[in-house]
C-alpha positions in Angstrom: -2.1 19.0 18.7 1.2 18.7 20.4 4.4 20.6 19.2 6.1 18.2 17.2 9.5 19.9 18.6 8.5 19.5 21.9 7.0 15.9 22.2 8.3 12.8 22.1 5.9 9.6 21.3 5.8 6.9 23.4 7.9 3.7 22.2 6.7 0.2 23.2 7.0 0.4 26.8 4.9 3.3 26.9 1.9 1.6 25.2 1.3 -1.8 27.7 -0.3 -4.7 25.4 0.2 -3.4 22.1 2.9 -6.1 20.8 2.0 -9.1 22.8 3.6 -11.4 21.0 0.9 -14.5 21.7 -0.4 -16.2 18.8 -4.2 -14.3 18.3 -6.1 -17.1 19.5 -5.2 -17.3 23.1 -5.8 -13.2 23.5 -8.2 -11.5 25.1 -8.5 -7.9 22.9 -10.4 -5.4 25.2 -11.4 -2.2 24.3 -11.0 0.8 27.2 -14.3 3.3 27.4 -13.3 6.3 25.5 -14.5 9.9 26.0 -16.5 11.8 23.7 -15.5 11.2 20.0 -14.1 14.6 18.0 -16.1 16.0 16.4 -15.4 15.4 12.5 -14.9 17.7 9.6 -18.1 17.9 7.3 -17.0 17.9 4.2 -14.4 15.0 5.1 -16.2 11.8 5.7 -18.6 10.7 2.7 -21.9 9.0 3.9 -23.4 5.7 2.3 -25.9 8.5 0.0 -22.8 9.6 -2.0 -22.0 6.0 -2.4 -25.0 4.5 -3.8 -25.3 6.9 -6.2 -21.8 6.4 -7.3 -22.3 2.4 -7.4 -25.3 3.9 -9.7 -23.3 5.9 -11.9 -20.1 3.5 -12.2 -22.9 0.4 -13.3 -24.0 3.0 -16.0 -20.4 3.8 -17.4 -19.7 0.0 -17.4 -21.8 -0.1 -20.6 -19.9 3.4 -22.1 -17.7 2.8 -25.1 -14.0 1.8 -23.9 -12.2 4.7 -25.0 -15.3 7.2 -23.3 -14.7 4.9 -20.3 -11.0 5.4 -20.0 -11.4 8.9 -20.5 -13.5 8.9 -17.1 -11.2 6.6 -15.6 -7.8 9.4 -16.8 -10.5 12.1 -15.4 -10.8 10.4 -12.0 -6.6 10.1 -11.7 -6.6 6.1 -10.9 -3.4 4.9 -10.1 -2.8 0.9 -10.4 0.5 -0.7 -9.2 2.1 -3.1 -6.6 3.3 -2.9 -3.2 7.2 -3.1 -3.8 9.1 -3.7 -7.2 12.5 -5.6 -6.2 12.0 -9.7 -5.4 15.1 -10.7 -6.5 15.4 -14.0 -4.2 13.4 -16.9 -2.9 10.6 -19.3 -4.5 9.2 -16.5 -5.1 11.1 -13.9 -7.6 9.9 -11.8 -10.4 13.2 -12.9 -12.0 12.5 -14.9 -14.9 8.4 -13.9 -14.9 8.4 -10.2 -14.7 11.8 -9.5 -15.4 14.3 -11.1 -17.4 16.1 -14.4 -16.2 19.3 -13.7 -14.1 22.5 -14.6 -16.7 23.4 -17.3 -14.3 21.1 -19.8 -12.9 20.4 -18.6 -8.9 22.3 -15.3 -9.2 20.2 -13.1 -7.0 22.1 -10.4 -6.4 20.5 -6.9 -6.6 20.7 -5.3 -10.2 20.5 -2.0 -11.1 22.2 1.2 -13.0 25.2 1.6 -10.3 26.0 -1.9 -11.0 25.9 -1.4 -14.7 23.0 -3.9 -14.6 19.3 -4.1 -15.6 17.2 -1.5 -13.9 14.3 -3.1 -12.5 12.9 0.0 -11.6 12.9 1.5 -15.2 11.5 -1.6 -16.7 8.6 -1.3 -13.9 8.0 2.0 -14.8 7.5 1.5 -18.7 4.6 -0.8 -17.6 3.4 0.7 -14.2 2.5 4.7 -12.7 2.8 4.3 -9.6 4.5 2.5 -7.0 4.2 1.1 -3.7 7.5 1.8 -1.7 8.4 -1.6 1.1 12.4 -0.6 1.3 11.0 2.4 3.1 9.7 0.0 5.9 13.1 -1.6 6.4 15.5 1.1 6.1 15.3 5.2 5.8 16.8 5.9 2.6 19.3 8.2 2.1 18.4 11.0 0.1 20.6 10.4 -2.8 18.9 6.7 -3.3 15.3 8.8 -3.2 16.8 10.9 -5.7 17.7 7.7 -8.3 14.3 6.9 -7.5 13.2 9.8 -9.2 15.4 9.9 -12.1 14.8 6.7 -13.5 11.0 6.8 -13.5 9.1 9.1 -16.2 7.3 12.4 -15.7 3.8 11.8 -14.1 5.3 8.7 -11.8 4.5 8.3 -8.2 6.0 6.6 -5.4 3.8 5.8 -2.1 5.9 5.4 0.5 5.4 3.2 3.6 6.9 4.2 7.3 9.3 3.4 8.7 8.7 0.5 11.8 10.0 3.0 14.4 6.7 5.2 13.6 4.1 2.2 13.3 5.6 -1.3 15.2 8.5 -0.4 18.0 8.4 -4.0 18.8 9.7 -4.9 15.4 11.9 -2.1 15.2 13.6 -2.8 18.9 13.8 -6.4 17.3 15.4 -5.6 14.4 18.2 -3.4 15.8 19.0 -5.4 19.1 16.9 -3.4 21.5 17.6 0.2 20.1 15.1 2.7 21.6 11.9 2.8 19.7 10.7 6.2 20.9 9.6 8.3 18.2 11.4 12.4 18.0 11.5 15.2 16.3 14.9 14.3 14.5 12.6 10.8 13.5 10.7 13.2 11.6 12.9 15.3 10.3 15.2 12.5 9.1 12.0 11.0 7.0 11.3 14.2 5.7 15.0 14.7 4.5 14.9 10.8 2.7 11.5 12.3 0.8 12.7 16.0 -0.4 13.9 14.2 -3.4 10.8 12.8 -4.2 8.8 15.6 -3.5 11.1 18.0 -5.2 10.4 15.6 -8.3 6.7 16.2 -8.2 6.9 12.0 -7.9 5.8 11.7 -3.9 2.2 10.0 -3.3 0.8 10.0 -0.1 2.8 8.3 2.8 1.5 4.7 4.1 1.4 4.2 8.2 0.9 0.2 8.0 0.1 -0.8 11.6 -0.1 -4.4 12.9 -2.8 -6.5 14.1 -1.7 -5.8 17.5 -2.2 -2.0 17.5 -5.4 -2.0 19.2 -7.9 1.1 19.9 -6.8 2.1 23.0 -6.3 5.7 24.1 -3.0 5.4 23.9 -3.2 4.3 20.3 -5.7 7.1 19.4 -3.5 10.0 21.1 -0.2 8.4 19.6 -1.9 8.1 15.8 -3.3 11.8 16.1 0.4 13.0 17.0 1.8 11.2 14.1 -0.5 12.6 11.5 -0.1 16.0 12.9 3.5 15.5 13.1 3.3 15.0 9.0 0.6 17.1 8.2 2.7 18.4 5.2 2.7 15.0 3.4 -0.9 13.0 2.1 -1.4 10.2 4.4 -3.1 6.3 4.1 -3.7 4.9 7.7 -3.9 0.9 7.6 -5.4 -0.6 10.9 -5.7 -4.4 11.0 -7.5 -5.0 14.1 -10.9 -5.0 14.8 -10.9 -2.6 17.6 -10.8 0.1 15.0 -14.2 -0.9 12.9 -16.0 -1.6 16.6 -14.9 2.4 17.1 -15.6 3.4 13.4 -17.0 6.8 14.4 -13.8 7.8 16.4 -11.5 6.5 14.2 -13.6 8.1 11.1 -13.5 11.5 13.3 -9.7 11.3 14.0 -8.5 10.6 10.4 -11.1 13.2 9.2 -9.7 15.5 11.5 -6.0 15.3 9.3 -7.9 14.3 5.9 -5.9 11.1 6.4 -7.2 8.0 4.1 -8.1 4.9 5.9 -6.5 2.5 3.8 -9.0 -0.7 2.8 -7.5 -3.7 2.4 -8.3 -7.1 1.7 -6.7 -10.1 3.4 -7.5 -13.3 5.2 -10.1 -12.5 7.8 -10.1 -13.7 11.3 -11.8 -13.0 14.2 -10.2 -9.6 15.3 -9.3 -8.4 11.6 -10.8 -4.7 11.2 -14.1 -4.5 9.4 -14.7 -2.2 6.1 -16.8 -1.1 3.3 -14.4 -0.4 1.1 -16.1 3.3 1.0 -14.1 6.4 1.3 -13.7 8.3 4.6 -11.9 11.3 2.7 -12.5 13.8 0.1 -8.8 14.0 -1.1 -7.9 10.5 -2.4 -8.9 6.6 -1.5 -6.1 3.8 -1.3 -6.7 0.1 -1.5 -4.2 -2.7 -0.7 -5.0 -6.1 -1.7 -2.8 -8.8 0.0 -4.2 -11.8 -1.2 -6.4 -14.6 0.6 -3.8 -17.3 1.4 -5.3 -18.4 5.1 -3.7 -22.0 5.2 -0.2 -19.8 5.5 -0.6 -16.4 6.9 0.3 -17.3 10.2 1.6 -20.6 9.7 4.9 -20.4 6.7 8.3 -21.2 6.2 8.8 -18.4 4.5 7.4 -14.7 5.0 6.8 -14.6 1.3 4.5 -17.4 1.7 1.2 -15.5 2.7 1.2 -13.3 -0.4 1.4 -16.5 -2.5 -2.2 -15.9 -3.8 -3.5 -15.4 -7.7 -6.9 -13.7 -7.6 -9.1 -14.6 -9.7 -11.2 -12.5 -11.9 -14.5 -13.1 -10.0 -12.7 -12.6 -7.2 -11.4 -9.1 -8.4 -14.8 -7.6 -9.9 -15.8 -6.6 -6.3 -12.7 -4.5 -6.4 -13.1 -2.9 -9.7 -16.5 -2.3 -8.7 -15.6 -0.8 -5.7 -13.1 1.3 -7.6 -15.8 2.6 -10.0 -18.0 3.9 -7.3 -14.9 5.4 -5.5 -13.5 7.6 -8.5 -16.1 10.1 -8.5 -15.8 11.3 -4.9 -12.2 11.4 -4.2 -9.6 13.3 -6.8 -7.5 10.5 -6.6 -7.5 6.3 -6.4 -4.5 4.7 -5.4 -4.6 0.5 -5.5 -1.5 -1.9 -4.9 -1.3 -5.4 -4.7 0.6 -7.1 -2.4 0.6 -10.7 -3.6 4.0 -10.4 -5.0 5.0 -14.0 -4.8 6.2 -14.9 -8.2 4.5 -11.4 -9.6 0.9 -12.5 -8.9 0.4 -8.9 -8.5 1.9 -7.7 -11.4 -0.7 -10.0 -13.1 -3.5 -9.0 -10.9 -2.9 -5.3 -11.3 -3.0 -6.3 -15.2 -6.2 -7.6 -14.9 -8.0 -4.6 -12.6 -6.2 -2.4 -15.6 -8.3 -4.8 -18.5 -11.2 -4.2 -16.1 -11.5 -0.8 -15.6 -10.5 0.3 -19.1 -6.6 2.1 -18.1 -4.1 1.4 -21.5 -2.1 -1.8 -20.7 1.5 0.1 -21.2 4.5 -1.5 -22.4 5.7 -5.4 -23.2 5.8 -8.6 -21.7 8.3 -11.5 -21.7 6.9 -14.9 -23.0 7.4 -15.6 -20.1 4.9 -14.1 -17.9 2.2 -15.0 -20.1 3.4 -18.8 -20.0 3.0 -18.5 -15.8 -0.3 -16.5 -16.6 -2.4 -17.7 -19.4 -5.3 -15.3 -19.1 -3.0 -12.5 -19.7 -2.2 -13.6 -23.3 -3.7 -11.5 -25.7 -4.5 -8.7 -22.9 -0.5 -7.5 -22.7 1.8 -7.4 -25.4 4.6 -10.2 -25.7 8.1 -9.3 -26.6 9.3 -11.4 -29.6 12.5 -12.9 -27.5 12.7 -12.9 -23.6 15.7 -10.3 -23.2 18.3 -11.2 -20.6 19.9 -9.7 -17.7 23.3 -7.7 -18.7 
């Protein structure tokens, strides 16, 4: 592995094809002939024995007493949340589902403590353990944000944090800051560890997320680039989400190279298209699994007015049993689960995450507004409903 003090990653220039910006159809995604794969550790990347006999096991606890079966569930460390806990704006807020209605009809504006406002965060965290961080993806924090962040959640709470663009999509990082230089450095690094100290110091930091787009294809480049950024934060846990196909066609290198840093490749569910990345929903690591579940809205992934518009998707509870299934047979070979949903449009994934909580037997924590079990019917007599819907201050 390269010294992280002496290596600089290559930005978007130095990776040809990776963020054509065609629409998917009229691509032609090729895969260069790679060398020999590396060779794996043993003890990192389950095979399909250990998960049959765990599908076995988790159909034998679904008929175990509910308090026995949460019991396992605590045991196993399963962590349930969302992706992201601020939607203050759009058609699609938590205001006035989630949270309480704004104190003036389309005031959006950010809350929180330093405003002498509600604190979205602490209401979340009376209900939720665990958090999926988006901000990260958009900004580097400063530490002293990370550090109310940690303050206003309970002991025991975790925050996964997702990268910023400049480590996974240059393209939309040169984008978003009028061509700045996308290459990756040391001081990069360093400046992302810094923004996490507070979290870490906290005992609150889960693993980091590297979200890569659909265009971030298997190529060599892509393969020597990933394995210098998970050796360049080899002090942190790490979830790898890869969207494109070219990954699952090359499962063993890909298997061998995140087994190589006992990096989690993240499973997640989304509209499937012709190059979206294949996957088992098994567990490639030891340490800890992490799902992401988007949501299935096809008719507007690609085609929206509104990014907010692809996540608008309610599963149902069919739909989430493969999940929970999937979850049950996970627990027992990793020493941690980690699931978010990302359907956040009008808190379809707070309800969702509800729902996988009823499933699997976790204790349904704090109350709801009327509200939110007006907007989700199946939730009523599953959460508990506050008496009056409490207002913003």
């Amino acid at each position: 592995m390269r010294d992280v003090a002496r290596f600089e990653a290559p930005g978007a220039s130095g990776w040809p094809g990776w963020f054509d910006r065609r629409p998917e159809s009229r691509r032609k995604h090729t895969l260069p002939a790679r060398g020999t794969a590396r060779a794996s550790r043993p003890d990192t990347c389950l095979e399909a024995g250990h998960i049959a006999a765990a599908a076995v096991a988790a159909r034998a606890r679904a008929d175990l007493p509910g308090l026995l079966r949460w019991a396992i569930v605590a045991q196993g460390l399963l962590r349930i949340g969302t992706s992201g806990w601020s939607y203050p704006g759009g058609r699609g807020t938590w205001n006035g589902v989630f949270y309480p209605v704004p104190p003036v009809a389309g005031d959006a504006r950010p809350r929180g403590p330093s405003r002498g406002g509600f604190d979205e965060l602490a209401y979340y965290a009376e209900r939720f353990d665990t958090v999926e961080v988006n901000s990260t993806f958009y900004r580097v924090p400063a530490p002293h944000v990370a550090a109310s962040w940690a303050r206003r959640t309970p002991a025991g709470f975790e925050f996964s944090v997702k990268l910023h663009p400049k480590f996974t999509n240059p393209a939309m990082f040169a984008a978003a800051t009028e061509g700045a230089d996308p290459t990756v450095r040391a001081a990069d690094v360093d400046a992302f560890r810094r923004a996490l100290e507070p979290l870490a110091a906290a005992a609150k930091l889960g693993p980091l997320l590297a979200q890569f787009p659909p265009s971030f294809t298997a190529t060599p480049e892509a393969f020597d680039y990933l394995g210098w950024l998970l050796g360049a934060l080899r002090d942190y846990r790490l979830a790898v989400e890869l969207r494109h196909r070219t990954w699952s066609d090359r499962r063993a290198d890909t298997l061998a190279l995140l087994g190589e840093h006992d990096a989690a490749w993240v499973q997640i569910d989304e509209p499937k298209f012709r190059f979206s990345v294949r996957q088992d929903f098994r567990p490639n690591v030891q340490g800890f699994a992490y799902l992401r579940l988007h949501g299935r809205n096809a008719a507007q992934w690609w085609d929206h007015d509104a990014s907010e518009d692809r996540y608008n998707y309610l599963y149902t509870a069919e739909e989430l049993e493969s999940f929970a299934e999937a979850a049950e047979a996970t627990r027992p070979l990793v020493r941690k689960l980690y699931l978010y949903l990302n359907n956040h449009f009008e808190a379809k994934a707070v309800a969702n995450a509800v729902m996988l909580k009823q499933r699997l037997g976790a204790p349904i924590a704090g109350e709801y507004a009327p509200a939110f079990v007006e907007r989700y019917p199946t939730l009523r007599g599953v959460v508990r409903v506050v008496a009056t819907s409490p207002r913003l201050l």
